[in-house]
N, CA, C and O atoms as CSV, one atom per row, in Angstrom:
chain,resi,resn,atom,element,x,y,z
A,1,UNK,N,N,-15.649,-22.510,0.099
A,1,UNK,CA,C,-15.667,-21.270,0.839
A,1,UNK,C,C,-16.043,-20.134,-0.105
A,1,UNK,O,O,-15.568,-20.376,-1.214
A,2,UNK,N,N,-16.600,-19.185,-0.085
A,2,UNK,CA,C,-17.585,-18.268,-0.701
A,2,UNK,C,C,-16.489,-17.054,-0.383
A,2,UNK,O,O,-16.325,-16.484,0.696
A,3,UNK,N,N,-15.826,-16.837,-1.570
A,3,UNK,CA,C,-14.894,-15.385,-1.024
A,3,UNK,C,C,-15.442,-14.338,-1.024
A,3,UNK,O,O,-14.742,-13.400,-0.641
A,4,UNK,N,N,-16.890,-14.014,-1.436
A,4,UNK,CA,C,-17.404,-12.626,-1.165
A,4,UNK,C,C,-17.773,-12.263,0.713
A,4,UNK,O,O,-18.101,-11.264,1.353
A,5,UNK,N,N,-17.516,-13.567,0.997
A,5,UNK,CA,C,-17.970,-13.593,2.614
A,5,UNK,C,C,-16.714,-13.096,3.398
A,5,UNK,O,O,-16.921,-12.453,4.428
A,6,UNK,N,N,-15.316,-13.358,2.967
A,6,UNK,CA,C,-14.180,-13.143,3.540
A,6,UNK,C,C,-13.292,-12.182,3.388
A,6,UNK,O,O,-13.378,-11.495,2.370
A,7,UNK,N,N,-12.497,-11.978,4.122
A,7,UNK,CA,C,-11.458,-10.404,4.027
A,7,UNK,C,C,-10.916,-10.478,3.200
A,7,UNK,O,O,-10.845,-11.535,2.573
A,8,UNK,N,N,-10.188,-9.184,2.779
A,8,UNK,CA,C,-8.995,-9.259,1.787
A,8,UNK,C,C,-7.745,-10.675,1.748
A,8,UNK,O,O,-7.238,-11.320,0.830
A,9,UNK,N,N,-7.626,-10.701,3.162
A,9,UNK,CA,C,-5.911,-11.453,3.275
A,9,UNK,C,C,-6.680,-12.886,3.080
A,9,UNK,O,O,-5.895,-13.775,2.750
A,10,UNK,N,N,-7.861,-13.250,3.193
A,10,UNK,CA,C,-8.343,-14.797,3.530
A,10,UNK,C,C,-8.564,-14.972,2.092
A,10,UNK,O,O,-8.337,-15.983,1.429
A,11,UNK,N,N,-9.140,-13.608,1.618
A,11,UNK,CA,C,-8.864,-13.873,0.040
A,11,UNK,C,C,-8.021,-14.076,-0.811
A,11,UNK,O,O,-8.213,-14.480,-1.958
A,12,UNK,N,N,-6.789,-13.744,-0.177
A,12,UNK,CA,C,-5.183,-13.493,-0.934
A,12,UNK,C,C,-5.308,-15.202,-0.647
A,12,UNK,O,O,-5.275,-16.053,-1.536
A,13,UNK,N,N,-5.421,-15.400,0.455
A,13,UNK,CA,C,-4.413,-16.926,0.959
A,13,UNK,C,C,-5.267,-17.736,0.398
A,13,UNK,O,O,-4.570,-18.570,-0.180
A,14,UNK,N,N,-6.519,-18.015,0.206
A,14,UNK,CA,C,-7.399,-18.930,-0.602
A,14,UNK,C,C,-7.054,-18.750,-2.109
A,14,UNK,O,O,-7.282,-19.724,-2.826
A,15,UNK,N,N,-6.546,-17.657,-2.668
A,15,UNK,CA,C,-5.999,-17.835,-3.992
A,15,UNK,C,C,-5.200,-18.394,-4.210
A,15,UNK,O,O,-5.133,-19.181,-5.154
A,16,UNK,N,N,-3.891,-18.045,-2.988
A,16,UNK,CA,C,-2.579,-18.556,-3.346
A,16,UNK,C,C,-2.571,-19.830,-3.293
A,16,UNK,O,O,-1.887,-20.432,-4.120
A,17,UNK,N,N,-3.381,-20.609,-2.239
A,17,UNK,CA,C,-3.030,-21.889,-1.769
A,17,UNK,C,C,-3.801,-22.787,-3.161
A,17,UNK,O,O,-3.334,-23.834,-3.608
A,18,UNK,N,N,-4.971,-22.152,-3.652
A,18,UNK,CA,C,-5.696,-22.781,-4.769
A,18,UNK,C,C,-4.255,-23.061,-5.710
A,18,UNK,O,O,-3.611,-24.106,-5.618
A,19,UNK,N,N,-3.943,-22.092,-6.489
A,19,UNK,CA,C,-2.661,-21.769,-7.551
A,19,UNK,C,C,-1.880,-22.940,-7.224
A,19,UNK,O,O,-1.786,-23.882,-8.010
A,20,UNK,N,N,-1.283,-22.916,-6.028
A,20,UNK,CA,C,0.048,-23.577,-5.422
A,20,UNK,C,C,-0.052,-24.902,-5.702
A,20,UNK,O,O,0.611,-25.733,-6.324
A,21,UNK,N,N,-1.745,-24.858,-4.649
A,21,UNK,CA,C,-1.266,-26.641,-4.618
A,21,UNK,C,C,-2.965,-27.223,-4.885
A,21,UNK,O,O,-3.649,-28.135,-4.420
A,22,UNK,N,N,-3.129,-26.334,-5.708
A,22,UNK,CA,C,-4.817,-27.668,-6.627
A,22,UNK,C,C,-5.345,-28.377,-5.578
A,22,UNK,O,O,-5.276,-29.605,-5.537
A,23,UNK,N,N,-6.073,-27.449,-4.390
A,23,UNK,CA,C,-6.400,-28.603,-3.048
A,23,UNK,C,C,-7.986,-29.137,-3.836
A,23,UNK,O,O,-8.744,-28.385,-4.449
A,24,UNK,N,N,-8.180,-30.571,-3.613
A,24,UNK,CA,C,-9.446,-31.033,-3.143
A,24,UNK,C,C,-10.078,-30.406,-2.053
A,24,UNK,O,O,-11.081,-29.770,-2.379
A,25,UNK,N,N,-9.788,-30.394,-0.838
A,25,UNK,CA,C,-10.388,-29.363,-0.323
A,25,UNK,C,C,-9.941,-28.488,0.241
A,25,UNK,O,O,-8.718,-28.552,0.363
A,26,UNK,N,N,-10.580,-27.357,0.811
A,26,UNK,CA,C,-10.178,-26.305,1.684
A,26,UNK,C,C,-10.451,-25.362,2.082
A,26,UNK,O,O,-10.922,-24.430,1.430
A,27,UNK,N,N,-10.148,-25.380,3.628
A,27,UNK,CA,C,-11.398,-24.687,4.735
A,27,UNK,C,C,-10.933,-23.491,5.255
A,27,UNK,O,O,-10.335,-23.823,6.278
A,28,UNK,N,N,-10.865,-22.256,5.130
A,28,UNK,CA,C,-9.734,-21.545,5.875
A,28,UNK,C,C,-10.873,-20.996,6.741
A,28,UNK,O,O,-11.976,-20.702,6.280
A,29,UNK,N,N,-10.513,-20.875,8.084
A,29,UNK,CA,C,-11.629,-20.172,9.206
A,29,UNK,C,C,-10.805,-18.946,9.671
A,29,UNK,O,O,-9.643,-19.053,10.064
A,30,UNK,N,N,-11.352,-17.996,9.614
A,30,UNK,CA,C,-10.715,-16.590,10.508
A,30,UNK,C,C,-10.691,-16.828,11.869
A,30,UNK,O,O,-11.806,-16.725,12.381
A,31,UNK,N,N,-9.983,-17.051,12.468
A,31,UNK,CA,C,-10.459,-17.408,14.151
A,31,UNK,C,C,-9.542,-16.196,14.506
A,31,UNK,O,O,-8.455,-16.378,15.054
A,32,UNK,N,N,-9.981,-15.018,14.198
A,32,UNK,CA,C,-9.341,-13.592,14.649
A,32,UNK,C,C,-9.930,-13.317,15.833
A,32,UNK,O,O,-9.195,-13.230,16.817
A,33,UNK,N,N,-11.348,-13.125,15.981
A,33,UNK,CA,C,-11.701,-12.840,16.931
A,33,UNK,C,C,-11.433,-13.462,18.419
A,33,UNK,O,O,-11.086,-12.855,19.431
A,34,UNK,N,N,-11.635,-14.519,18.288
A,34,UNK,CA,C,-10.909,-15.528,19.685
A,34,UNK,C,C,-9.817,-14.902,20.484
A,34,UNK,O,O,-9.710,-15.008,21.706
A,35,UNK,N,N,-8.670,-13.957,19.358
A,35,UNK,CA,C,-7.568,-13.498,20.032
A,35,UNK,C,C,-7.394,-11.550,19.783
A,35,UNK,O,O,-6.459,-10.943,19.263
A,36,UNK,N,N,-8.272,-11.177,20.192
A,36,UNK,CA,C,-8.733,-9.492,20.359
A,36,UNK,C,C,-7.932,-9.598,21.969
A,36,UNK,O,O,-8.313,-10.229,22.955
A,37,UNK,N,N,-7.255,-9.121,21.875
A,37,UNK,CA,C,-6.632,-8.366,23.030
A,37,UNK,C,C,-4.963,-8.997,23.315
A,37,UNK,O,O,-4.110,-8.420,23.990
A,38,UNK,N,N,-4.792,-10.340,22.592
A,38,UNK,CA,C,-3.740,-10.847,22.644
A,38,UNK,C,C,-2.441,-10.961,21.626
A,38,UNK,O,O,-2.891,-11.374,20.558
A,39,UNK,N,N,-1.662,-10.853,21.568
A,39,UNK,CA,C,-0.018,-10.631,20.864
A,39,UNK,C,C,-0.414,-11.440,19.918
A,39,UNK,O,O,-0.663,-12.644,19.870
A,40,UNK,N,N,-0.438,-10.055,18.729
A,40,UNK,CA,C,0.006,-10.696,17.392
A,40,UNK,C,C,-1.837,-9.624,16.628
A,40,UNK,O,O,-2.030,-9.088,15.537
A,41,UNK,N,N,-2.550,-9.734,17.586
A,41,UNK,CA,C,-3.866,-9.210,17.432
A,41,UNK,C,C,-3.393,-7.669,16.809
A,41,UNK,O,O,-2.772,-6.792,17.409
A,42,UNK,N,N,-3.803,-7.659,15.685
A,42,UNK,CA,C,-3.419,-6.208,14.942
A,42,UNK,C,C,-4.673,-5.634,14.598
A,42,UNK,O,O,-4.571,-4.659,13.853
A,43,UNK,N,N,-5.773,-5.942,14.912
A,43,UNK,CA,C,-6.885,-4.911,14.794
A,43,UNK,C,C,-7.543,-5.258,13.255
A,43,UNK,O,O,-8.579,-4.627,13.045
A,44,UNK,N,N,-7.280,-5.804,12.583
A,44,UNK,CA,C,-7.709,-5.390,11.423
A,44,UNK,C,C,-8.434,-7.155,11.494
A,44,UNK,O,O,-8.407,-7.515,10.317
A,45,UNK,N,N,-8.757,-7.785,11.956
A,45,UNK,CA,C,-9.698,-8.996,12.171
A,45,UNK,C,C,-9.417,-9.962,11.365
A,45,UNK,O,O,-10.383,-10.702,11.183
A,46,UNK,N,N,-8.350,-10.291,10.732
A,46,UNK,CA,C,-7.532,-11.035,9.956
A,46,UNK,C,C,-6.101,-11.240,10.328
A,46,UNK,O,O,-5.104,-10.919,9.681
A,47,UNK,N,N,-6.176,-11.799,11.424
A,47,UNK,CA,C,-4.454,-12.551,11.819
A,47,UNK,C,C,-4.625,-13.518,12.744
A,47,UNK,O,O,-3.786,-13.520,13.646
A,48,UNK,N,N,-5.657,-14.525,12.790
A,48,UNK,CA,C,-5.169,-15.505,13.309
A,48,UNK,C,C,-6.466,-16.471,12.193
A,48,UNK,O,O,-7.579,-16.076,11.847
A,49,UNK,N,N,-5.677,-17.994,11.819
A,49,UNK,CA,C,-6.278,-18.716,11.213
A,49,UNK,C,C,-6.790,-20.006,11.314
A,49,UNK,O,O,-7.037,-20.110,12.515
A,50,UNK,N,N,-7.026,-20.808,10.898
A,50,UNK,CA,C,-7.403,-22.246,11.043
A,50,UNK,C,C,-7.353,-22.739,9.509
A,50,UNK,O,O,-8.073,-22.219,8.656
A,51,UNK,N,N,-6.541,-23.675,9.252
A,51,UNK,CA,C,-6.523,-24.006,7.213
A,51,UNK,C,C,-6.533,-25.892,7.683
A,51,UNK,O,O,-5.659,-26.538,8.262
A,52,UNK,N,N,-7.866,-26.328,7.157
A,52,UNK,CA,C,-7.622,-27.642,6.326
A,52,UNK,C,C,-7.770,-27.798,5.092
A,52,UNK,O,O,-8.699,-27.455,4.361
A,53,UNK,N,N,-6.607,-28.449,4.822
A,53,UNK,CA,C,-6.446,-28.362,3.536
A,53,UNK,C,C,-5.936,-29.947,2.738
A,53,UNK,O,O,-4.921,-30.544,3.098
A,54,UNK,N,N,-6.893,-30.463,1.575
A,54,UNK,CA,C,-6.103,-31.634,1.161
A,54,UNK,C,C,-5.631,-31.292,-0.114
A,54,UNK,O,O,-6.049,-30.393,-0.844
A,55,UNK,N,N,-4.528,-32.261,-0.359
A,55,UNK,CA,C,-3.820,-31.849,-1.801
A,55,UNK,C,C,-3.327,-33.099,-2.343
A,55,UNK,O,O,-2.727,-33.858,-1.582
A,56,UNK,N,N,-3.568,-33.537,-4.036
A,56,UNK,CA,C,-2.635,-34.992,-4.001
A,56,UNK,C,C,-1.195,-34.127,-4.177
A,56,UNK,O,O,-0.360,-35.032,-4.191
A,57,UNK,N,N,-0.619,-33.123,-4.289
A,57,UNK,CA,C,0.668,-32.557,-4.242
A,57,UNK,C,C,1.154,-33.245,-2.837
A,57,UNK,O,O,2.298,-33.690,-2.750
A,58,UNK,N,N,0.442,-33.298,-1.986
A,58,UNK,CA,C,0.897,-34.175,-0.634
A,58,UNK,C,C,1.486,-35.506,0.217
A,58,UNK,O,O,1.993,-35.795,1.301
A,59,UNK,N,N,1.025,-36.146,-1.145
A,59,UNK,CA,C,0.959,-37.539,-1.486
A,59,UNK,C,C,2.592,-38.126,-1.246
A,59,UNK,O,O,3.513,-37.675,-1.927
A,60,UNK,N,N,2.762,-38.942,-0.434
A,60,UNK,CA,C,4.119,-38.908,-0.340
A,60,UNK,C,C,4.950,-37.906,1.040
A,60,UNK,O,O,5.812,-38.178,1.876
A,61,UNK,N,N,4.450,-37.138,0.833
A,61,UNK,CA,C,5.001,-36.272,2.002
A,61,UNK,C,C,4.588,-36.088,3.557
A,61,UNK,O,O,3.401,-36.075,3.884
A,62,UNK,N,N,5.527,-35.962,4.396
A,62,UNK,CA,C,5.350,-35.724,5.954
A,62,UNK,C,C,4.995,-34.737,5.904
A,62,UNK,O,O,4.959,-33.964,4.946
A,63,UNK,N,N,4.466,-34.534,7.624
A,63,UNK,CA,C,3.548,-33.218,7.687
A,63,UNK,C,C,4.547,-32.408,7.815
A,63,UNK,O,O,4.176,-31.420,7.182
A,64,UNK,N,N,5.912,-32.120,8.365
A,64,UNK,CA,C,6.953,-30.518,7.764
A,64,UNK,C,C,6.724,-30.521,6.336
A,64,UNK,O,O,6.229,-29.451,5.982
A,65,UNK,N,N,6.929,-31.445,5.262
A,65,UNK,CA,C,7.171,-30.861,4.140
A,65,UNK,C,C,5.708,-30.519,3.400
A,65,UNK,O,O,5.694,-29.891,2.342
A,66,UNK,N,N,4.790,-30.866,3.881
A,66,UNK,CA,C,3.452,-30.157,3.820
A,66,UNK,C,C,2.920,-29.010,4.464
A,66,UNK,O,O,1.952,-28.417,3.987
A,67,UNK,N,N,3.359,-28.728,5.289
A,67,UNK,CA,C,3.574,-27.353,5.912
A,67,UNK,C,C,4.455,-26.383,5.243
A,67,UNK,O,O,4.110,-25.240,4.945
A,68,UNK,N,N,5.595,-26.896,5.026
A,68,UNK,CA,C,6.691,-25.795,4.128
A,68,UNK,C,C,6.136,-25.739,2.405
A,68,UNK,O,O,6.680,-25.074,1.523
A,69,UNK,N,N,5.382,-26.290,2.302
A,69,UNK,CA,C,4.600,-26.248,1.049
A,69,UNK,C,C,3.299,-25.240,1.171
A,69,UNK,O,O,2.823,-24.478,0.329
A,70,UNK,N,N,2.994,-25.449,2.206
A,70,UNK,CA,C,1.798,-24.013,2.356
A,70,UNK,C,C,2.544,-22.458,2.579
A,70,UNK,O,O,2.128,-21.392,2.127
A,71,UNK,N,N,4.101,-22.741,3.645
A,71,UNK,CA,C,3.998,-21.397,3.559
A,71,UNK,C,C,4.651,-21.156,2.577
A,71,UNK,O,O,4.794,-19.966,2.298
A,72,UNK,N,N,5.124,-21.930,1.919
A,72,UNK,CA,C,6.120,-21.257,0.655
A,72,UNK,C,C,4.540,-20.622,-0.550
A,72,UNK,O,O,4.471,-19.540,-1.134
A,73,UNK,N,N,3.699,-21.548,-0.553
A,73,UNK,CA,C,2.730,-20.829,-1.514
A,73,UNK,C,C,1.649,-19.217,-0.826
A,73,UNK,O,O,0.889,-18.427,-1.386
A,74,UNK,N,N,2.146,-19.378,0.626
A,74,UNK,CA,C,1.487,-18.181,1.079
A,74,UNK,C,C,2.680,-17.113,1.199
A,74,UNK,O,O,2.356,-16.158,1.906
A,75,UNK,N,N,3.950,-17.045,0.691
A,75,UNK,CA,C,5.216,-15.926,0.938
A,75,UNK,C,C,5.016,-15.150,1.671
A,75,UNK,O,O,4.500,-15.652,2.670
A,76,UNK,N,N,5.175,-13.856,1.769
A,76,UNK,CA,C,5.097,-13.141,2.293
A,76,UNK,C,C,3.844,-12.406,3.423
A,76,UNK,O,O,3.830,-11.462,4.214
A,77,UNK,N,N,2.868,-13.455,2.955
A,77,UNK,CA,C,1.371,-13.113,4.118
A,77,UNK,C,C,1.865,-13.485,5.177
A,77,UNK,O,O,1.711,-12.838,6.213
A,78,UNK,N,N,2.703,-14.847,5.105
A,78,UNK,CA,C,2.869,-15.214,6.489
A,78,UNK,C,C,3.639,-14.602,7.344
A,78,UNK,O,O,3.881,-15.150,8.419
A,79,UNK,N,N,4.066,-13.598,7.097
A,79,UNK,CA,C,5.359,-12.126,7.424
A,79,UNK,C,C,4.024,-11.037,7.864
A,79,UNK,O,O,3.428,-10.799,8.915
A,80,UNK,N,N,3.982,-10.808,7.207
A,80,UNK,CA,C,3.325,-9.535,6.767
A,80,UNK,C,C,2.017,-9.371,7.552
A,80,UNK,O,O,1.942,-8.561,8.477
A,81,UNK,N,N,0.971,-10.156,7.173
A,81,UNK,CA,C,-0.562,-10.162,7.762
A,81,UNK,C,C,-0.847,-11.033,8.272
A,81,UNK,O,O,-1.874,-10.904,8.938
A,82,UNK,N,N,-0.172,-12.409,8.298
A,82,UNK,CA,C,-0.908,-13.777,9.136
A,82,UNK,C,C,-0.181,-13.556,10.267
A,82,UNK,O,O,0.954,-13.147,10.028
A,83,UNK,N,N,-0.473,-13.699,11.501
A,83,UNK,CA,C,0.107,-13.993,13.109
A,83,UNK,C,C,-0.240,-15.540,13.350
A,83,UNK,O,O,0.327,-16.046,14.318
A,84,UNK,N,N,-0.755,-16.033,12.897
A,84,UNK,CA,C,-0.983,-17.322,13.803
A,84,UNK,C,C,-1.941,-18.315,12.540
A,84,UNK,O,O,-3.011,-17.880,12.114
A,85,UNK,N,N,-1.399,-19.570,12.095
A,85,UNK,CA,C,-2.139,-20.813,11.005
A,85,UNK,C,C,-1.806,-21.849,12.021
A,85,UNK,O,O,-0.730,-22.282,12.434
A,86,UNK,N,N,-2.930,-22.090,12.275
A,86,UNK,CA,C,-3.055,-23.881,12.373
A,86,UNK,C,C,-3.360,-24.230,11.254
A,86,UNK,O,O,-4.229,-23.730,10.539
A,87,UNK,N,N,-2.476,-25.356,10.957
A,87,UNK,CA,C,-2.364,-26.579,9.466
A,87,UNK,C,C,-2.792,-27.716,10.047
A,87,UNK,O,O,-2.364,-28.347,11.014
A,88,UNK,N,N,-3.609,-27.869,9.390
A,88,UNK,CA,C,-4.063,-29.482,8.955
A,88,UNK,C,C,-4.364,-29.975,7.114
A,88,UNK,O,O,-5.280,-30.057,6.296
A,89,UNK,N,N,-3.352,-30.128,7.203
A,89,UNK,CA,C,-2.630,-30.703,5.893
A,89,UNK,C,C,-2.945,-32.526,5.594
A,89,UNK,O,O,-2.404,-33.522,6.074
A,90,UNK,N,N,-3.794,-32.400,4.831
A,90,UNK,CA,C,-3.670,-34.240,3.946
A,90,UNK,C,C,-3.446,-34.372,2.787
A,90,UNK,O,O,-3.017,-33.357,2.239
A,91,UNK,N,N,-3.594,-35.424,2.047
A,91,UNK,CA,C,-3.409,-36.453,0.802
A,91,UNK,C,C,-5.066,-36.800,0.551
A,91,UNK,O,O,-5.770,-37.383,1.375
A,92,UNK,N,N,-5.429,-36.403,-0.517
A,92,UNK,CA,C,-6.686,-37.392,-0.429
A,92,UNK,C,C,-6.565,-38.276,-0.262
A,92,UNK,O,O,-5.597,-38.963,-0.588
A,93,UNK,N,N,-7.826,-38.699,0.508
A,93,UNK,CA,C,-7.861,-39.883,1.426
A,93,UNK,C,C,-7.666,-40.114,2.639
A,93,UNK,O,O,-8.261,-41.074,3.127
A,94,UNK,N,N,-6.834,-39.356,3.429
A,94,UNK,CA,C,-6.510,-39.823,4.304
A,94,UNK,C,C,-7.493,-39.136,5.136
A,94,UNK,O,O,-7.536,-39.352,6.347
């Protein structure tokens, strides 16, 4: 993903999640626009998401504790500026 193409917060969360958890890959899509007029929609075109993401940090783990592993490496965005992540969380390989 090319961060000169993306917002501030897609930029925050593609850092953090890099740092956190060393993904093989990872896709984050803004799917803000889809939800312009609906709860949680704050205007600023960055609050709703789409993240696939693989990690061998994953390896071993169910999808809650791969989920509580993303938001713990995203803290406070997910408060603050994210309204809405769909996770799709793997292990290489799978």
């Amino acid at each position: 993903m090319s961060l000169s193409s993306t917002g501030p917060v897609a930029a925050e969360m593609i850092r953090r999640l890099e740092a956190a958890l060393n993904p093989t890959t990872l896709d984050l899509e803004n799917q803000s626009h889809h939800h312009v007029g609906h709860a949680g929609h704050d205007g600023s075109g960055e609050s709703h998401f789409a993240l696939t993401i693989a990690s061998p940090l994953f390896e071993g783990q169910n999808r809650v504790q791969r989920q509580r592993a993303i938001y713990a490496a995203l803290g406070e965005l997910m408060v603050d500026k994210v309204h809405a992540l769909s996770i799709k969380a793997l292990a290489p390989g799978e």
